[in-house]
MARNUVO-646428 format. One record per residue (C-alpha): residue number from 0; x, y, z. Coordinates in Angstrom, 1 decimal, always signed. Layout:
REM residues N
NUM,X,Y,Z
...
//
This chain:
REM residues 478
0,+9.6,+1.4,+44.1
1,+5.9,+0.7,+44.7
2,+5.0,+1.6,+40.9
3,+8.2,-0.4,+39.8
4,+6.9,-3.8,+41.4
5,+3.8,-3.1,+40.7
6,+4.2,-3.1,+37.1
7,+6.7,-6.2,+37.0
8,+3.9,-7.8,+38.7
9,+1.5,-7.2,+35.9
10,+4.2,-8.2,+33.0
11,+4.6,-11.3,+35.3
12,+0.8,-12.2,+35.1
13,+1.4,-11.4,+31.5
14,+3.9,-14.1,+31.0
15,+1.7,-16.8,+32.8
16,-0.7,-16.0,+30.2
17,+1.2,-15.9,+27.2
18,+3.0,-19.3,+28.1
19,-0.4,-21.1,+28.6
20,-2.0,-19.8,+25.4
21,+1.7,-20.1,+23.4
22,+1.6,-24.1,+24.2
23,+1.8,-26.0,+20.9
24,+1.6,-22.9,+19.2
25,+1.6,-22.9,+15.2
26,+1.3,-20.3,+12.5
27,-2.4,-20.7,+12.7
28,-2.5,-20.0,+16.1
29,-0.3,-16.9,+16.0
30,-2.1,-15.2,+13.2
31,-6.0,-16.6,+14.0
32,-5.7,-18.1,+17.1
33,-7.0,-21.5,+15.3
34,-10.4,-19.5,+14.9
35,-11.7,-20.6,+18.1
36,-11.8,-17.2,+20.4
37,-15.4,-16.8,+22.3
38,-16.7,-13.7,+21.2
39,-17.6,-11.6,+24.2
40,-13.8,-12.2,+25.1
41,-12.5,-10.4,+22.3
42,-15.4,-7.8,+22.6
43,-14.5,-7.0,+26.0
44,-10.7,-7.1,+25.4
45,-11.5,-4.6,+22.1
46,-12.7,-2.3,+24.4
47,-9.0,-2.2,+25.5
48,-7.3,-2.6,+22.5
49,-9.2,+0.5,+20.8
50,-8.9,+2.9,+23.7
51,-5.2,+3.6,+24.5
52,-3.1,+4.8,+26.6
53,-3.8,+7.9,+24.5
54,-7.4,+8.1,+25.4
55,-6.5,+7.7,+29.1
56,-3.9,+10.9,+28.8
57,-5.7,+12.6,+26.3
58,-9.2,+12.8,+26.0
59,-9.7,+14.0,+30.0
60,-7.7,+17.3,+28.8
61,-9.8,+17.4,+25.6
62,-12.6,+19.4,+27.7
63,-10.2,+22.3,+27.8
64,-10.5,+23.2,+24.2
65,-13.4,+21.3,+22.6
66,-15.7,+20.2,+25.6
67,-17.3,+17.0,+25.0
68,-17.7,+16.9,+21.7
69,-15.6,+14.1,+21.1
70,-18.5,+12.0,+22.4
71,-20.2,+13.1,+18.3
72,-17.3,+11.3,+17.1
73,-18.4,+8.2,+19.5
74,-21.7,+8.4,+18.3
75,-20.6,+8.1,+14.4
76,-18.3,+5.4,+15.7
77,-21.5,+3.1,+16.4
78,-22.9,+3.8,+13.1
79,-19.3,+3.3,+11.7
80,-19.1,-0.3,+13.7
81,-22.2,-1.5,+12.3
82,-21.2,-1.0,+8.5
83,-18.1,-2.5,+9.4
84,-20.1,-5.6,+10.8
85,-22.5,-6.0,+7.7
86,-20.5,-5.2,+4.6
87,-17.0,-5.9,+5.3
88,-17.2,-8.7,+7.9
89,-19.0,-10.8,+5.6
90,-16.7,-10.3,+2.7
91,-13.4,-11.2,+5.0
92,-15.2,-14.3,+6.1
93,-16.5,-15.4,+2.9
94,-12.8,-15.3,+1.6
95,-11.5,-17.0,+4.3
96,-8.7,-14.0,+4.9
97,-5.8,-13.8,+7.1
98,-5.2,-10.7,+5.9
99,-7.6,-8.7,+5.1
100,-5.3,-7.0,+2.3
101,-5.2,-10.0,+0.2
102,-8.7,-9.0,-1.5
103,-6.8,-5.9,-2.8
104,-4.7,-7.9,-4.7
105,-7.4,-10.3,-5.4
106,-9.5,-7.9,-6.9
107,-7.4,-4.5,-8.0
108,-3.9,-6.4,-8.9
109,-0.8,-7.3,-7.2
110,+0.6,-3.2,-7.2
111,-2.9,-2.3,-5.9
112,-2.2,-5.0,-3.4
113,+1.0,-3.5,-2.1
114,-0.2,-0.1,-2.0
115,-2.6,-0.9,+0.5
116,-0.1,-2.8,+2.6
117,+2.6,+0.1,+2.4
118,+0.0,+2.7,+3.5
119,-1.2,+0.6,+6.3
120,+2.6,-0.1,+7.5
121,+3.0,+3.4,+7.4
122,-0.1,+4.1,+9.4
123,+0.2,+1.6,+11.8
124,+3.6,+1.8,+13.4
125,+3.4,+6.0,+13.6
126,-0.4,+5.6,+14.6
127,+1.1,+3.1,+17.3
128,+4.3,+4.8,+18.3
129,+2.3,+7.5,+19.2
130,+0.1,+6.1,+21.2
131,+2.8,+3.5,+22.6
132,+5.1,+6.6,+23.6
133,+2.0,+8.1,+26.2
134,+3.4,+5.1,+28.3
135,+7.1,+5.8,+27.7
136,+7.0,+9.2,+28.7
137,+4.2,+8.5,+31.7
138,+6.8,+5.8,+33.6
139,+9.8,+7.9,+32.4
140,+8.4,+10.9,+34.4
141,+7.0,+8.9,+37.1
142,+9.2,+5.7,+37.5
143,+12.7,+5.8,+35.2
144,+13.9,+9.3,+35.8
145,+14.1,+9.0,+39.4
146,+16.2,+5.7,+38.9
147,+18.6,+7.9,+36.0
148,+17.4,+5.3,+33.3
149,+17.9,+7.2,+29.8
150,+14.6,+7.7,+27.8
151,+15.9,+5.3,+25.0
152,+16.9,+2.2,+27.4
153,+13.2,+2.6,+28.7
154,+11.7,+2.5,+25.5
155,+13.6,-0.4,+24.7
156,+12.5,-2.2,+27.9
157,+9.0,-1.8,+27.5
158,+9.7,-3.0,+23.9
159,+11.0,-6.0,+24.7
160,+8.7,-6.9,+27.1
161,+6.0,-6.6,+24.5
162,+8.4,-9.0,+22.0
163,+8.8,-11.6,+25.1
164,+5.0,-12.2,+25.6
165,+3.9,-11.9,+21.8
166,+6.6,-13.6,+20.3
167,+5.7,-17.2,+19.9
168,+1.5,-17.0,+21.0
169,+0.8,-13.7,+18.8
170,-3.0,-13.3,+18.3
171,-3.8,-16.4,+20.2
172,-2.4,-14.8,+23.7
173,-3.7,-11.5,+22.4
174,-7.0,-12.3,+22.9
175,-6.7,-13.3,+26.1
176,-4.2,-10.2,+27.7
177,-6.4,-8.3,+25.8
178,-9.3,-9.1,+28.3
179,-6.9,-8.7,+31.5
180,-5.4,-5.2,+30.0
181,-9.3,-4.1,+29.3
182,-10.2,-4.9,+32.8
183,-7.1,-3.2,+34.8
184,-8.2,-0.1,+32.4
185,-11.5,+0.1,+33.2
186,-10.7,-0.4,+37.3
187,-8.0,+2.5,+37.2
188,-10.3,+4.6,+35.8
189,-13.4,+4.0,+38.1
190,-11.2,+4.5,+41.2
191,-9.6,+7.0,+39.5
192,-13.2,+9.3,+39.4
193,-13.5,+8.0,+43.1
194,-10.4,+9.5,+44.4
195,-11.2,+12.9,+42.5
196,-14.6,+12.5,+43.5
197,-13.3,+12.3,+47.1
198,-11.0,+15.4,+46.9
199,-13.7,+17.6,+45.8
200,-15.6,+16.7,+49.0
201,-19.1,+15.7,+46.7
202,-21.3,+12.4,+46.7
203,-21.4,+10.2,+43.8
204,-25.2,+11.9,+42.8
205,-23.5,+15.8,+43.5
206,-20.5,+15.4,+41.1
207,-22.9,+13.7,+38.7
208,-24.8,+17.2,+39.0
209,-21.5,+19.3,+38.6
210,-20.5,+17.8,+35.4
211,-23.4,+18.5,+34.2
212,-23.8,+22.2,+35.2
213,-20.3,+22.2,+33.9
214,-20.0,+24.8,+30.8
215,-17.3,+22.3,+29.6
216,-20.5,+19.6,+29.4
217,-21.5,+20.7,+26.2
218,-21.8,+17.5,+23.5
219,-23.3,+19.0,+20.2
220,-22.2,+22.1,+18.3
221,-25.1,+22.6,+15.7
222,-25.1,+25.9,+14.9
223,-21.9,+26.6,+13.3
224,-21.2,+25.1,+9.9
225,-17.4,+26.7,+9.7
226,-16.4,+24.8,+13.1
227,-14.5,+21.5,+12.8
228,-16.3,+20.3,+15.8
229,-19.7,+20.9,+14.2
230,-22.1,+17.9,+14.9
231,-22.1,+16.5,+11.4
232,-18.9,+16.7,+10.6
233,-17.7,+14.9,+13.5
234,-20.4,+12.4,+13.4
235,-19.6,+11.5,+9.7
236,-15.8,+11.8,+10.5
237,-16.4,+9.7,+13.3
238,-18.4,+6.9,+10.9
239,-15.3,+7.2,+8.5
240,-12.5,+6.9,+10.8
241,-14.4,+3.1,+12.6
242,-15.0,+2.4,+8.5
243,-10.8,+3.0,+7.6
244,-8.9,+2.5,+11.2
245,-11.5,-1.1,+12.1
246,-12.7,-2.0,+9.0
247,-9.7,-1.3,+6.5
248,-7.0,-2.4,+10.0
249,-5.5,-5.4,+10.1
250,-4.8,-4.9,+13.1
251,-8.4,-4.2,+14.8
252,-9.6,-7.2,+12.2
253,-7.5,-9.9,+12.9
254,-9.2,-10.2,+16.0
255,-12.5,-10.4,+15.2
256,-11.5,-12.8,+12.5
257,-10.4,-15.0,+15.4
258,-14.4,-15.6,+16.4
259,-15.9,-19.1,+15.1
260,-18.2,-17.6,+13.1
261,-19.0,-14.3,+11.3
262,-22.8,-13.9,+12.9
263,-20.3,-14.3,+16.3
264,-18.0,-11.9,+14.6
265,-20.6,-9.2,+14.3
266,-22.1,-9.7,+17.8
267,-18.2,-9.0,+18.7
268,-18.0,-5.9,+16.8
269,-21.2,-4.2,+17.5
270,-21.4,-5.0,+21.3
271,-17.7,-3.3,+21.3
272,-18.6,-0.2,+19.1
273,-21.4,+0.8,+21.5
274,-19.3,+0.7,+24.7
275,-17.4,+3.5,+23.5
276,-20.0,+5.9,+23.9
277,-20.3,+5.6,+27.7
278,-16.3,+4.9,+28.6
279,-15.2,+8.1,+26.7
280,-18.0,+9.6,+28.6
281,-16.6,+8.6,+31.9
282,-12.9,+9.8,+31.0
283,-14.4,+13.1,+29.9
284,-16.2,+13.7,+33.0
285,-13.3,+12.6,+35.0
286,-11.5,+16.0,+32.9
287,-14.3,+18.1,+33.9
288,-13.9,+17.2,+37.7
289,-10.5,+17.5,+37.2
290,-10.6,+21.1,+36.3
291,-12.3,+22.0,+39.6
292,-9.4,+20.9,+41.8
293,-6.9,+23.9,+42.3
294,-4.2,+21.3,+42.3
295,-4.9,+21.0,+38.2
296,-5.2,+24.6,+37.9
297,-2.9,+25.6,+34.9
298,-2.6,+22.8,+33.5
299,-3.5,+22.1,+29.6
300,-4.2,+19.4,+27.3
301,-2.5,+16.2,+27.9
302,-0.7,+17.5,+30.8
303,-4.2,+17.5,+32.8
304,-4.5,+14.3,+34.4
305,-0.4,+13.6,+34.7
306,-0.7,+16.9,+37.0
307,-3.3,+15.4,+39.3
308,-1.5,+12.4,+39.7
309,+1.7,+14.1,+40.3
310,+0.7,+16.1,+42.8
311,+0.6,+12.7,+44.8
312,+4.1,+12.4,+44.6
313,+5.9,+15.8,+45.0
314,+2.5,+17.4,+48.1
315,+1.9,+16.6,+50.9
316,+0.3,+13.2,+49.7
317,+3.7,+11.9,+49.1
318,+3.8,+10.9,+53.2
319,+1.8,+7.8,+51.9
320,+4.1,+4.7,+52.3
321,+2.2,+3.4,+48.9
322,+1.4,+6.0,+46.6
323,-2.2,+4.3,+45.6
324,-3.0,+6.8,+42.8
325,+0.4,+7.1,+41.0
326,+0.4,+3.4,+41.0
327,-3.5,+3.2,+39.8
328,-2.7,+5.6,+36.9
329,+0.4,+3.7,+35.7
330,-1.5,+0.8,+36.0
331,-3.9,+2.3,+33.3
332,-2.0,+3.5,+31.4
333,+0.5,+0.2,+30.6
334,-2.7,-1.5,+30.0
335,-4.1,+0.1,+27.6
336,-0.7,+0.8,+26.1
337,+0.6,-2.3,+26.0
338,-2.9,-3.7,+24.6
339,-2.6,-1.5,+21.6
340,+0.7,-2.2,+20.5
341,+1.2,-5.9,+21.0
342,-1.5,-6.0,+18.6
343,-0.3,-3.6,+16.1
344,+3.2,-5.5,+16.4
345,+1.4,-8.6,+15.7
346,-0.8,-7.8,+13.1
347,+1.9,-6.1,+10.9
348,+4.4,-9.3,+11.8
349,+1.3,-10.8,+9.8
350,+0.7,-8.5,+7.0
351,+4.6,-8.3,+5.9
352,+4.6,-11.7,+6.1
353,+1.2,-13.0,+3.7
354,+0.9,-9.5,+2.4
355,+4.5,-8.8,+1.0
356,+6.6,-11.8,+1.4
357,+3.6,-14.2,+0.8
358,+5.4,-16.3,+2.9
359,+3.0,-17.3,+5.7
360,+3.8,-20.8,+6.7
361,+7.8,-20.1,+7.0
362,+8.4,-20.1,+11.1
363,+12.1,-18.6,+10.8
364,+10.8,-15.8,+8.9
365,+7.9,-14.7,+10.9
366,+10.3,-14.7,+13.9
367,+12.7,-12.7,+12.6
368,+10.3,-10.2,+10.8
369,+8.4,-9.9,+14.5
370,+11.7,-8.8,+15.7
371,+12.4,-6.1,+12.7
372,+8.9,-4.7,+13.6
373,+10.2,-4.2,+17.3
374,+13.1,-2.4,+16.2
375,+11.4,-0.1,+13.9
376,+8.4,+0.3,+16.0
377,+11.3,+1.8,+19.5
378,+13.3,+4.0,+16.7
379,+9.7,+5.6,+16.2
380,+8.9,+6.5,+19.5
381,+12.4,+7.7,+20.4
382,+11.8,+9.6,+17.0
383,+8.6,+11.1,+18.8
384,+10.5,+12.7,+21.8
385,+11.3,+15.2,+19.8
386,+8.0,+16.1,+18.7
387,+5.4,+18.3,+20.5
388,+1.7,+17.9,+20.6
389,-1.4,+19.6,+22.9
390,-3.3,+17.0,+22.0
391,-1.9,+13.7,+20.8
392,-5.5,+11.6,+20.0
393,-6.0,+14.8,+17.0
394,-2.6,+14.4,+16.1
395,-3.2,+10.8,+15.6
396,-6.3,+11.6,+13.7
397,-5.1,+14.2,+11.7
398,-2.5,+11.5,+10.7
399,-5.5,+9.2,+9.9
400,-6.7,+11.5,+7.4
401,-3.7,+11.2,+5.2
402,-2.2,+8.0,+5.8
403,-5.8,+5.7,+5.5
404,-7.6,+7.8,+2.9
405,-6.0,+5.7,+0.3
406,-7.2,+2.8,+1.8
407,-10.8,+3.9,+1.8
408,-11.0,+5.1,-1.5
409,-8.7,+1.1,-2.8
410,-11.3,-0.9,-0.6
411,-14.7,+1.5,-2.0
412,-13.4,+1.6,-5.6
413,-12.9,-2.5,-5.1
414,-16.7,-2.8,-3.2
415,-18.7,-0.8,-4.8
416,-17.4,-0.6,-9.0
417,-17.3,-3.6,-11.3
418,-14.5,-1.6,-13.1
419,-10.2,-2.5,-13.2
420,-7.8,+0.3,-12.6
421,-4.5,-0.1,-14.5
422,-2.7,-1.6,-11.8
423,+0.7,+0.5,-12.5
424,-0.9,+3.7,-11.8
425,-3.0,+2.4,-8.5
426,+0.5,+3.4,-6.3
427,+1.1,+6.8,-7.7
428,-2.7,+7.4,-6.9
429,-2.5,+6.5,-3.5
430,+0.9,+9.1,-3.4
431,-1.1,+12.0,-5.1
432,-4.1,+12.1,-2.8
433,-2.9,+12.9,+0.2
434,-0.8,+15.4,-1.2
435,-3.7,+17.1,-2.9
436,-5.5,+17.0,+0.8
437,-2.7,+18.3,+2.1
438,-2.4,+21.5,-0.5
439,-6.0,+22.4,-0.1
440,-6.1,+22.5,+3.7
441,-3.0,+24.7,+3.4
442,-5.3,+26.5,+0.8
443,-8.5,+26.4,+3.0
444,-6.7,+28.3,+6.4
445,-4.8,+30.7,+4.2
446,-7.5,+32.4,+1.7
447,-10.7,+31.5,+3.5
448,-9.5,+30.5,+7.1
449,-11.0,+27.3,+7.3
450,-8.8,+24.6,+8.4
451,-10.0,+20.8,+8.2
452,-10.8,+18.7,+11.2
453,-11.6,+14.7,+10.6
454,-13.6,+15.4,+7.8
455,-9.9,+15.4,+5.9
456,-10.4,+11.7,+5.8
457,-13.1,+11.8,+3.7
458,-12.0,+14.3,+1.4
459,-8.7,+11.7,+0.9
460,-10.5,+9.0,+0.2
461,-13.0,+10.5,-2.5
462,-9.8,+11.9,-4.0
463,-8.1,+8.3,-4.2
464,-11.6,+7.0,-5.6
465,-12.0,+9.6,-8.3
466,-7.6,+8.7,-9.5
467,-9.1,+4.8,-9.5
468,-11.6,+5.4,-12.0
469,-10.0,+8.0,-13.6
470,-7.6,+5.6,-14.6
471,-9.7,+2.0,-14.6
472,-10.1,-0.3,-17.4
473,-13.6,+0.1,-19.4
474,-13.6,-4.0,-19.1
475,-15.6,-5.3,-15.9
476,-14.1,-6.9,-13.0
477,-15.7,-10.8,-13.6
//
């Protein structure tokens, strides 16, 4: 009951918000928030909206398998932020973009256009799903089962929520949760550490010193070339992957299109991208105390942290009239849940609407296309009950390697060639290259046993880039 109110207190806070910021609320406010946001606001809340609830369930258990080499795939990401902040940030502003997609068709063709639209669609409400249904099955396990709520009525609870808060204030109230989501994040995890800290008996300077006598401590695999988590490939994969799912994302750009002006834009974007380096370092070194205390003992992946917390409500812990940790984790998690797909609801309310129906004044539509993105986005997660993973944040990559390929090879063909592609073919491109990316990594494991980490992404787009001018136009884009 504690974790219930405690969570309808935070949706109430939620509402407050979103009914100050919704107040006289027009299109422009919904998908640019009039252009006004400060920017260390929405640099702070990005920290938030990029995480996950994935990150808090997943990347603790990722020192299991890879040990903390995940933090060579933050280190690209900086690298990755900073291209995104001097080559595409500029363009976006320059063009005065709502959605980003609209240079597609601006500069490829209208079929060009919607190709990059349907793969980021398709991208963004699995991608989101995903990470949306760590939360679902978190409060199903700790909070709905115990109360005989079916997994589907939860899912659309939590759904509608989202819809109730978003609907009429989209990126406008955004910005703002955003910053209160980031904020309950980062506390849960920090008293989080404390309480496992506490467990294992040690000082703040003495667990500091076990992590790193930890053999799961290790950050950089440089001598073997065959390993997907060899330093350079995850660096560069990590480079690519801020590049396609920031830079190429409307979702992750219509925020920092909210900022007054581009140079406050890229102060945004950089001061963001470097945080990620030391708060993924905290939730790995929370997974390596974690694997110390015998009450985790056995457990694996994603199933790491849930254990610890769990114990606190089936031990001898459970004599506590207020289950603090329980209630600190679910806290985290909903917050950086719920910041990621409010967003991703809103920004592909916005895309459908300027990208496909090219309709983005018309009110009653963007309503009722807000609401059809709901739908869709609760039949996905239910759809993702059914599905297994050890490790959702590779699944989600692995995804990203097939799904935003295309758009990085659409939006590097447009950047960085002068040349047209026939705009009929552009779609059937976009089909093939993934597909081809798919056969060779089925080719790779089975004759020479080498099986494609991130680096897939890269491969996809260079694939989509070589169909572009395979089939371009000899005239010059003027």
């Amino acid at each position: 009951m504690a974790i219930i109110l405690t969570v309808l207190a935070y949706f109430a806070v939620l509402f407050c918000v979103s009914r100050l910021t919704s107040r006289r609320s027009t299109n422009e406010s919904f998908y640019r928030a009039d252009r006004r946001s400060p920017w260390p606001m929405v640099a702070f809340g990005m920290v938030g909206a990029s995480i996950s609830g994935v990150t808090f369930v997943s990347v603790p258990g990722m020192v299991l398998t890879s040990q903390m080499t995940y933090l060579q795939v933050c280190l690209g990401f900086i690298v990755g932020y900073v291209v995104v902040a001097t080559v595409l940030l500029p363009l976006y502003y320059r063009l005065g973009l709502t959605s980003i997609y609209t240079y597609l068709g601006q500069r490829l063709g209208r079929r060009s256009h919607l190709a990059g639209v349907g793969f980021f669609l398709l991208s963004k409400m699995t991608g989101a799903a995903l990470k949306f249904y760590v939360v679902c099955m978190i409060l199903q396990q700790f909070v709905f089962d115990a109360l005989a709520i079916p997994f589907w009525a939860g899912v659309a609870a939590l759904v509608l929520l989202i819809w109730l808060y978003t609907h009429r204030g989209g990126i406008k109230t955004l910005v703002v949760t955003d910053t209160l989501q980031t904020l309950c994040l980062l506390t849960a995890l920090l008293l989080i550490i404390y309480m496992v800290v506490g467990d294992l008996g040690l000082s703040l300077g003495e667990a500091v010193q076990a992590v790193a006598d930890s053999p799961m401590s290790r950050v950089f695999v440089l001598d073997d070339w065959a390993s997907p988590r060899n330093f350079w490939k995850q660096f560069l994969s990590g480079v690519f992957i801020v590049v396609v799912m920031t830079g190429l994302d409307q979702d992750m750009m219509q925020k920092n299109l909210t900022c007054r002006t581009l140079r406050e834009a890229q102060k945004d974007m950089c001061s963001y991208g470097v945080a990620f380096v030391p708060v993924n370092l905290l939730f790995l070194s929370l997974g390596v105390l974690l694997t110390m205390l015998p009450a985790t003992s056995g457990a694996t992946g994603d199933a790491l942290l849930p254990a610890y917390v769990h114990t606190f409500l089936v031990d001898g812990n459970s004599v506590a009239v207020i289950p603090l940790i329980p209630i600190i984790f679910v806290l985290g998690i909903v917050a950086a849940s719920f910041s990621t797909a409010d967003s991703a609801l809103t920004s592909m309310t916005t895309s459908f609407c300027v990208d496909v129906c090219r309709r983005p004044a018309d009110v009653p539509l963007r309503r009722r296309v807000h609401v059809l993105m709901c739908l869709v986005f609760a039949l996905f997660i239910i759809m993702f009950r059914y599905v297994g993973s050890t490790s959702l944040i590779d699944a989600i990559y692995t995804m990203v390697g097939y799904t935003y390929g295309p758009l990085l090879g659409l939006f590097v063909f447009g950047l960085f060639t002068r040349r047209r592609p026939a705009d009929r073919w552009v779609p059937l491109v976009c089909v093939v290259s993934p597909l081809l990316c798919l056969a060779a990594d089925v080719l790779a494991q089975s004759v020479y046993g080498y099986r494609f980490g991130y680096e897939l992404l890269m491969l996809n787009g260079l694939l989509t880039f070589a169909g572009l001018w395979g089939c371009s136009l000899h005239k010059s884009f003027s």
